[in-house]
C-alpha positions in Angstrom: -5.2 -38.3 -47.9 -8.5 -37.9 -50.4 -10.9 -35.3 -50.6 -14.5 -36.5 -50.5 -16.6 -34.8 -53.7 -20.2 -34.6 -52.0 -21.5 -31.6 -53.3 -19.9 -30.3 -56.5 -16.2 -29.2 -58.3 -14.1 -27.7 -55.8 -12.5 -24.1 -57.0 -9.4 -22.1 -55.8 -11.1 -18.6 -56.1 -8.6 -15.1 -55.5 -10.0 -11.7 -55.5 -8.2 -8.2 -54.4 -8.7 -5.3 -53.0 -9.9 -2.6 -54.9 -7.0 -1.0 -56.0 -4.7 -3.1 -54.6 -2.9 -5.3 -58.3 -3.2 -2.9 -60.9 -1.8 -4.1 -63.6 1.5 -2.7 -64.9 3.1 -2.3 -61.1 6.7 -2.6 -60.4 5.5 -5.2 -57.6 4.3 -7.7 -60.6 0.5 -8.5 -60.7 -1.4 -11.0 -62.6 -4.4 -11.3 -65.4 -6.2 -14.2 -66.7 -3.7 -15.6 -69.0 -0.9 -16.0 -66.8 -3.4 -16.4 -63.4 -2.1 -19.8 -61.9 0.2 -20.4 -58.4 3.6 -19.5 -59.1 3.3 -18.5 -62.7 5.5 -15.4 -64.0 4.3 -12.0 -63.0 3.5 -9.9 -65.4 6.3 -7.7 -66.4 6.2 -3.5 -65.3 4.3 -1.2 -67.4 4.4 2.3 -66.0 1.7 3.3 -68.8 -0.8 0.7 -68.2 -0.3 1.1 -64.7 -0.8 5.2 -64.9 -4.2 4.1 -67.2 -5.5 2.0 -64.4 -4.8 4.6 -61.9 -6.0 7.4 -63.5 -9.4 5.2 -64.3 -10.0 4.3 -60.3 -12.6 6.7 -58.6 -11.5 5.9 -54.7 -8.7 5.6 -53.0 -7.0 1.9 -53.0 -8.9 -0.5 -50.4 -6.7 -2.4 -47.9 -7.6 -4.9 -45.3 -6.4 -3.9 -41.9 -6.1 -6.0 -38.8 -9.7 -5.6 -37.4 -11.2 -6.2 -40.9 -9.4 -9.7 -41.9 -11.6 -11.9 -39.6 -14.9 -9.7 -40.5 -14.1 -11.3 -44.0 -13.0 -14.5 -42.9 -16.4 -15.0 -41.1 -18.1 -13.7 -43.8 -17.1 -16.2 -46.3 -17.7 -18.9 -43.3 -21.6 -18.1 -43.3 -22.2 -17.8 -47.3 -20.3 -21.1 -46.8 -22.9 -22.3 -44.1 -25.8 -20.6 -45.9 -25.5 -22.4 -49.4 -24.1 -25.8 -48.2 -20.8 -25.1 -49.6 -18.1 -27.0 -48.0 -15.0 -24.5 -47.1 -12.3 -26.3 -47.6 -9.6 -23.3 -46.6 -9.4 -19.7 -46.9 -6.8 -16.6 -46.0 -7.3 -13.3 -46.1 -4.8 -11.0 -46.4 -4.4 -7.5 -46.5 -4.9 -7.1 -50.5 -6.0 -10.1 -51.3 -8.7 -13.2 -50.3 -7.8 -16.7 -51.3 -10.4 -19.5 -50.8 -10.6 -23.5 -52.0 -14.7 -24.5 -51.6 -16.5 -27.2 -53.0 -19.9 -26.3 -54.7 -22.5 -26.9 -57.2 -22.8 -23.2 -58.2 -20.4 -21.7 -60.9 -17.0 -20.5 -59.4 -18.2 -17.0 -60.6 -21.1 -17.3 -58.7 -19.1 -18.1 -55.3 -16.9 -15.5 -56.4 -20.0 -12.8 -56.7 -21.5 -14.2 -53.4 -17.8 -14.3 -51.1 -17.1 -10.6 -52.2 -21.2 -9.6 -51.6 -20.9 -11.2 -48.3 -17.7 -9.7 -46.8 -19.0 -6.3 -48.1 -22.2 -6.7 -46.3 -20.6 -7.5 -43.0 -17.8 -4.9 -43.7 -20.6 -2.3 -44.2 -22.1 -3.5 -40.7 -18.8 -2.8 -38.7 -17.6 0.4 -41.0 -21.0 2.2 -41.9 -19.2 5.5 -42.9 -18.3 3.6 -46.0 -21.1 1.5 -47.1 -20.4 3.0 -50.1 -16.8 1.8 -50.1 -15.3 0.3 -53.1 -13.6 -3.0 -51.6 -13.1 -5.4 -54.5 -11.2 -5.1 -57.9 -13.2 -6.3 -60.6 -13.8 -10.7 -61.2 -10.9 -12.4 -59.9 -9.4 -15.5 -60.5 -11.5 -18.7 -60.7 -9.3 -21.8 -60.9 -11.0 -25.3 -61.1 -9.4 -28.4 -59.2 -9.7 -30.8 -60.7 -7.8 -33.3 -58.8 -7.0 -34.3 -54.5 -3.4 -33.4 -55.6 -4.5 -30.4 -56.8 -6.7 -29.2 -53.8 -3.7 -30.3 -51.1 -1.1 -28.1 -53.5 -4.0 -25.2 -53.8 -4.2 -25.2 -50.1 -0.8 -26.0 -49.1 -0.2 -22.8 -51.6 -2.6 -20.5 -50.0 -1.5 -21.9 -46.2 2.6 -21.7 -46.6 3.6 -19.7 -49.3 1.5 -15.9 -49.0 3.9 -14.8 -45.6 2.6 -14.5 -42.2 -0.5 -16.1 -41.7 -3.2 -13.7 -41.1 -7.2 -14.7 -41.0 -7.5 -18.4 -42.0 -8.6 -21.7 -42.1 -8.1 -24.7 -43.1 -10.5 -27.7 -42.7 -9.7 -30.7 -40.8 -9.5 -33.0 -43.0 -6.2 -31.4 -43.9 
């Protein structure tokens, strides 16, 4: 099955939770040199880890139940509102995974998914408008390929657990 280009490149775009990868964990995280679907974690470094840590200035940001489909929605009307086609997305509780086609720079969808959510976060949570939700950039993958977009979003779909907020389109 093909994907039809209308509008732009299509992008497989991750951002996490404030807090929520630092790098150095026991639990593995990622950076941009080794930022692609099942690539090697990076190995444990307690220092680094400690540096990152010690550098935060809130608490680590989490998304619980009620707040997964507030961020799901969100990234549905940026979608709507800029004529981006959404091809899927899941939230999870650290993380956001999301495979749109667009004309704008993946950094720009990026900037505008994580402005978004936070917007309609701040609207449901207003004690913390001033809430850090989102670790620095992200991961901005270009696909390049149909086989890459099915494998992106058969990636982000089956392989991250239980599903929690998503969607797929239906041409998948």
């Amino acid at each position: 099955m093909g994907v039809i280009l209308e509008k732009g490149m299509r992008y497989f775009i991750t951002f996490a939770c404030y807090g929520a990868h630092l790098h150095g964990e026991e639990k593995g995280s990622v950076d941009r040199r080794n930022n692609l679907p099942r690539s090697r974690l990076l190995d444990a470094d307690p220092k680094r880890a400690t540096v990152e840590s010690e550098a935060m200035t809130q608490a680590p940001y989490l998304l619980d139940e009620p707040a997964r489909p507030i961020v799901l929605e969100a990234i549905r009307e940026v979608c709507a509102h800029r004529g981006w086609n959404l091809l899927a997305a899941h939230v999870r509780t650290n993380h956001v995974h999301v495979i749109v086609e667009s004309e704008a720079r993946p950094e720009k969808v990026m900037n505008d998914f994580k402005s978004y959510a936070s917007r309609t976060l701040n609207r449901a949570e207003p004690g913390e408008a001033h809430r850090k939700r989102w670790a620095h950039h992200g991961s901005t993958r270009w696909l390049w390929t149909d086989q890459d977009v099915r494998e992106a979003i058969r990636y982000v779909i089956e392989e991250q657990g239980e599903p929690m907020a998503f969607f797929v389109a239906e041409m998948f």
